[in-house]
C-alpha positions in Angstrom: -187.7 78.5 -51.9 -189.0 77.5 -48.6 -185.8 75.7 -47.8 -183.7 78.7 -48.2 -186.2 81.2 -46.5 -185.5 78.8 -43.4 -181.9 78.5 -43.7 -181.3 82.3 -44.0 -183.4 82.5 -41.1 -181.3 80.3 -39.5 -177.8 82.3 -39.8 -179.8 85.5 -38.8 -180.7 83.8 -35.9 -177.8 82.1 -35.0 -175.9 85.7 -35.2 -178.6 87.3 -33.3 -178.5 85.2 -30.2 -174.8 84.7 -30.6 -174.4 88.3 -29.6 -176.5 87.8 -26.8 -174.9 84.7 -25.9 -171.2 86.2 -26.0 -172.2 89.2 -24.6 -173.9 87.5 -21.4 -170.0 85.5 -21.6 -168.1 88.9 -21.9 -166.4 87.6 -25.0 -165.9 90.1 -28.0 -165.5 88.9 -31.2 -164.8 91.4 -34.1 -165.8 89.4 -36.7 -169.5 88.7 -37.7 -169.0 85.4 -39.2 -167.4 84.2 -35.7 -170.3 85.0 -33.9 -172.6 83.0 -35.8 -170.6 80.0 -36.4 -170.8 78.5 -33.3 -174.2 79.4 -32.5 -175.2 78.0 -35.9 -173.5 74.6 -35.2 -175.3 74.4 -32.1 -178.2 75.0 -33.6 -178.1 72.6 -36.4 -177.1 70.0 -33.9 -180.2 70.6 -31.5 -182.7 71.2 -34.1 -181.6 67.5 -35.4 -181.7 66.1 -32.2 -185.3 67.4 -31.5 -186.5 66.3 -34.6 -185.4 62.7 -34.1 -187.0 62.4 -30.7 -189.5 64.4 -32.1 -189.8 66.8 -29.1 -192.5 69.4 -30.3 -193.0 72.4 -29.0 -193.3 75.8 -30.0 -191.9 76.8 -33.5 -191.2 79.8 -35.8 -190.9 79.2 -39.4 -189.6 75.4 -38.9 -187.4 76.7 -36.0 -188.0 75.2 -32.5 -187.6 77.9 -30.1 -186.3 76.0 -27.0 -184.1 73.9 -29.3 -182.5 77.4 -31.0 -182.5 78.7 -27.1 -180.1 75.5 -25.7 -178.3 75.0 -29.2 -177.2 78.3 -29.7 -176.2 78.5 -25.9 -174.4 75.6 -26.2 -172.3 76.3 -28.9 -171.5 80.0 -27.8 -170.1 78.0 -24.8 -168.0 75.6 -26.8 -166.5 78.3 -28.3 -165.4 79.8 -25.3 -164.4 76.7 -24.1 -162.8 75.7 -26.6 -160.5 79.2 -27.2 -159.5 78.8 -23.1 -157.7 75.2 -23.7 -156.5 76.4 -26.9 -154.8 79.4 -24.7 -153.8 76.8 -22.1 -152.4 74.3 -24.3 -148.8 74.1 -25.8 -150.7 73.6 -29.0 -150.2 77.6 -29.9 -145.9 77.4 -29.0 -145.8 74.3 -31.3 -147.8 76.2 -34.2 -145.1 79.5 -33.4 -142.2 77.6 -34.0 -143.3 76.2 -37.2 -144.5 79.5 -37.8 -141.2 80.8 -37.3 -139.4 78.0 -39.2 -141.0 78.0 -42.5 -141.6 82.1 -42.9 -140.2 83.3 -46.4 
């Protein structure tokens, strides 16, 4: 039970500070499950990477606070990242015209 006390703890937090994080990047997202994915990669990813270099630090419930603090960051950034080459790239016209091809 521990195990999923931490891990529900972890999606709260990653949607917490994925508000934060999106709002400090004026980027609105109207779904709740977008603004926790990234976050919550991002947090996965640092709290593995502290634990392997074994880092320390201070924690709450199993969570390392700088580690949630950069991680969550970090992924809020990919995202946005991430959406502005997807808006640059020809990727989008290529997925309209198939779109556009294959609609019933």
């Amino acid at each position: 039970m521990d195990n999923f006390s931490i891990v529900v703890l972890a999606f709260a937090v990653a949607y917490a500070t994925g508000v934060l994080w999106y709002n400090i990047l004026d980027r609105k997202h109207d779904n709740w499950m977008r603004m926790a994915a990234f976050p919550l990669l991002g947090l996965v990813a640092a709290e593995g990477i502290w634990g392997v270099y074994g880092l320390g630090g201070p924690e709450f419930m199993g969570l390392h606070i700088v580690a949630l603090a950069f991680g969550t960051g970090i992924g809020a950034l990919s995202d946005v990242v991430l959406q502005a080459i997807a808006r640059e790239s020809h990727v989008n016209k290529v997925v309209g015209v198939f779109t556009h091809l294959f609609k019933g």
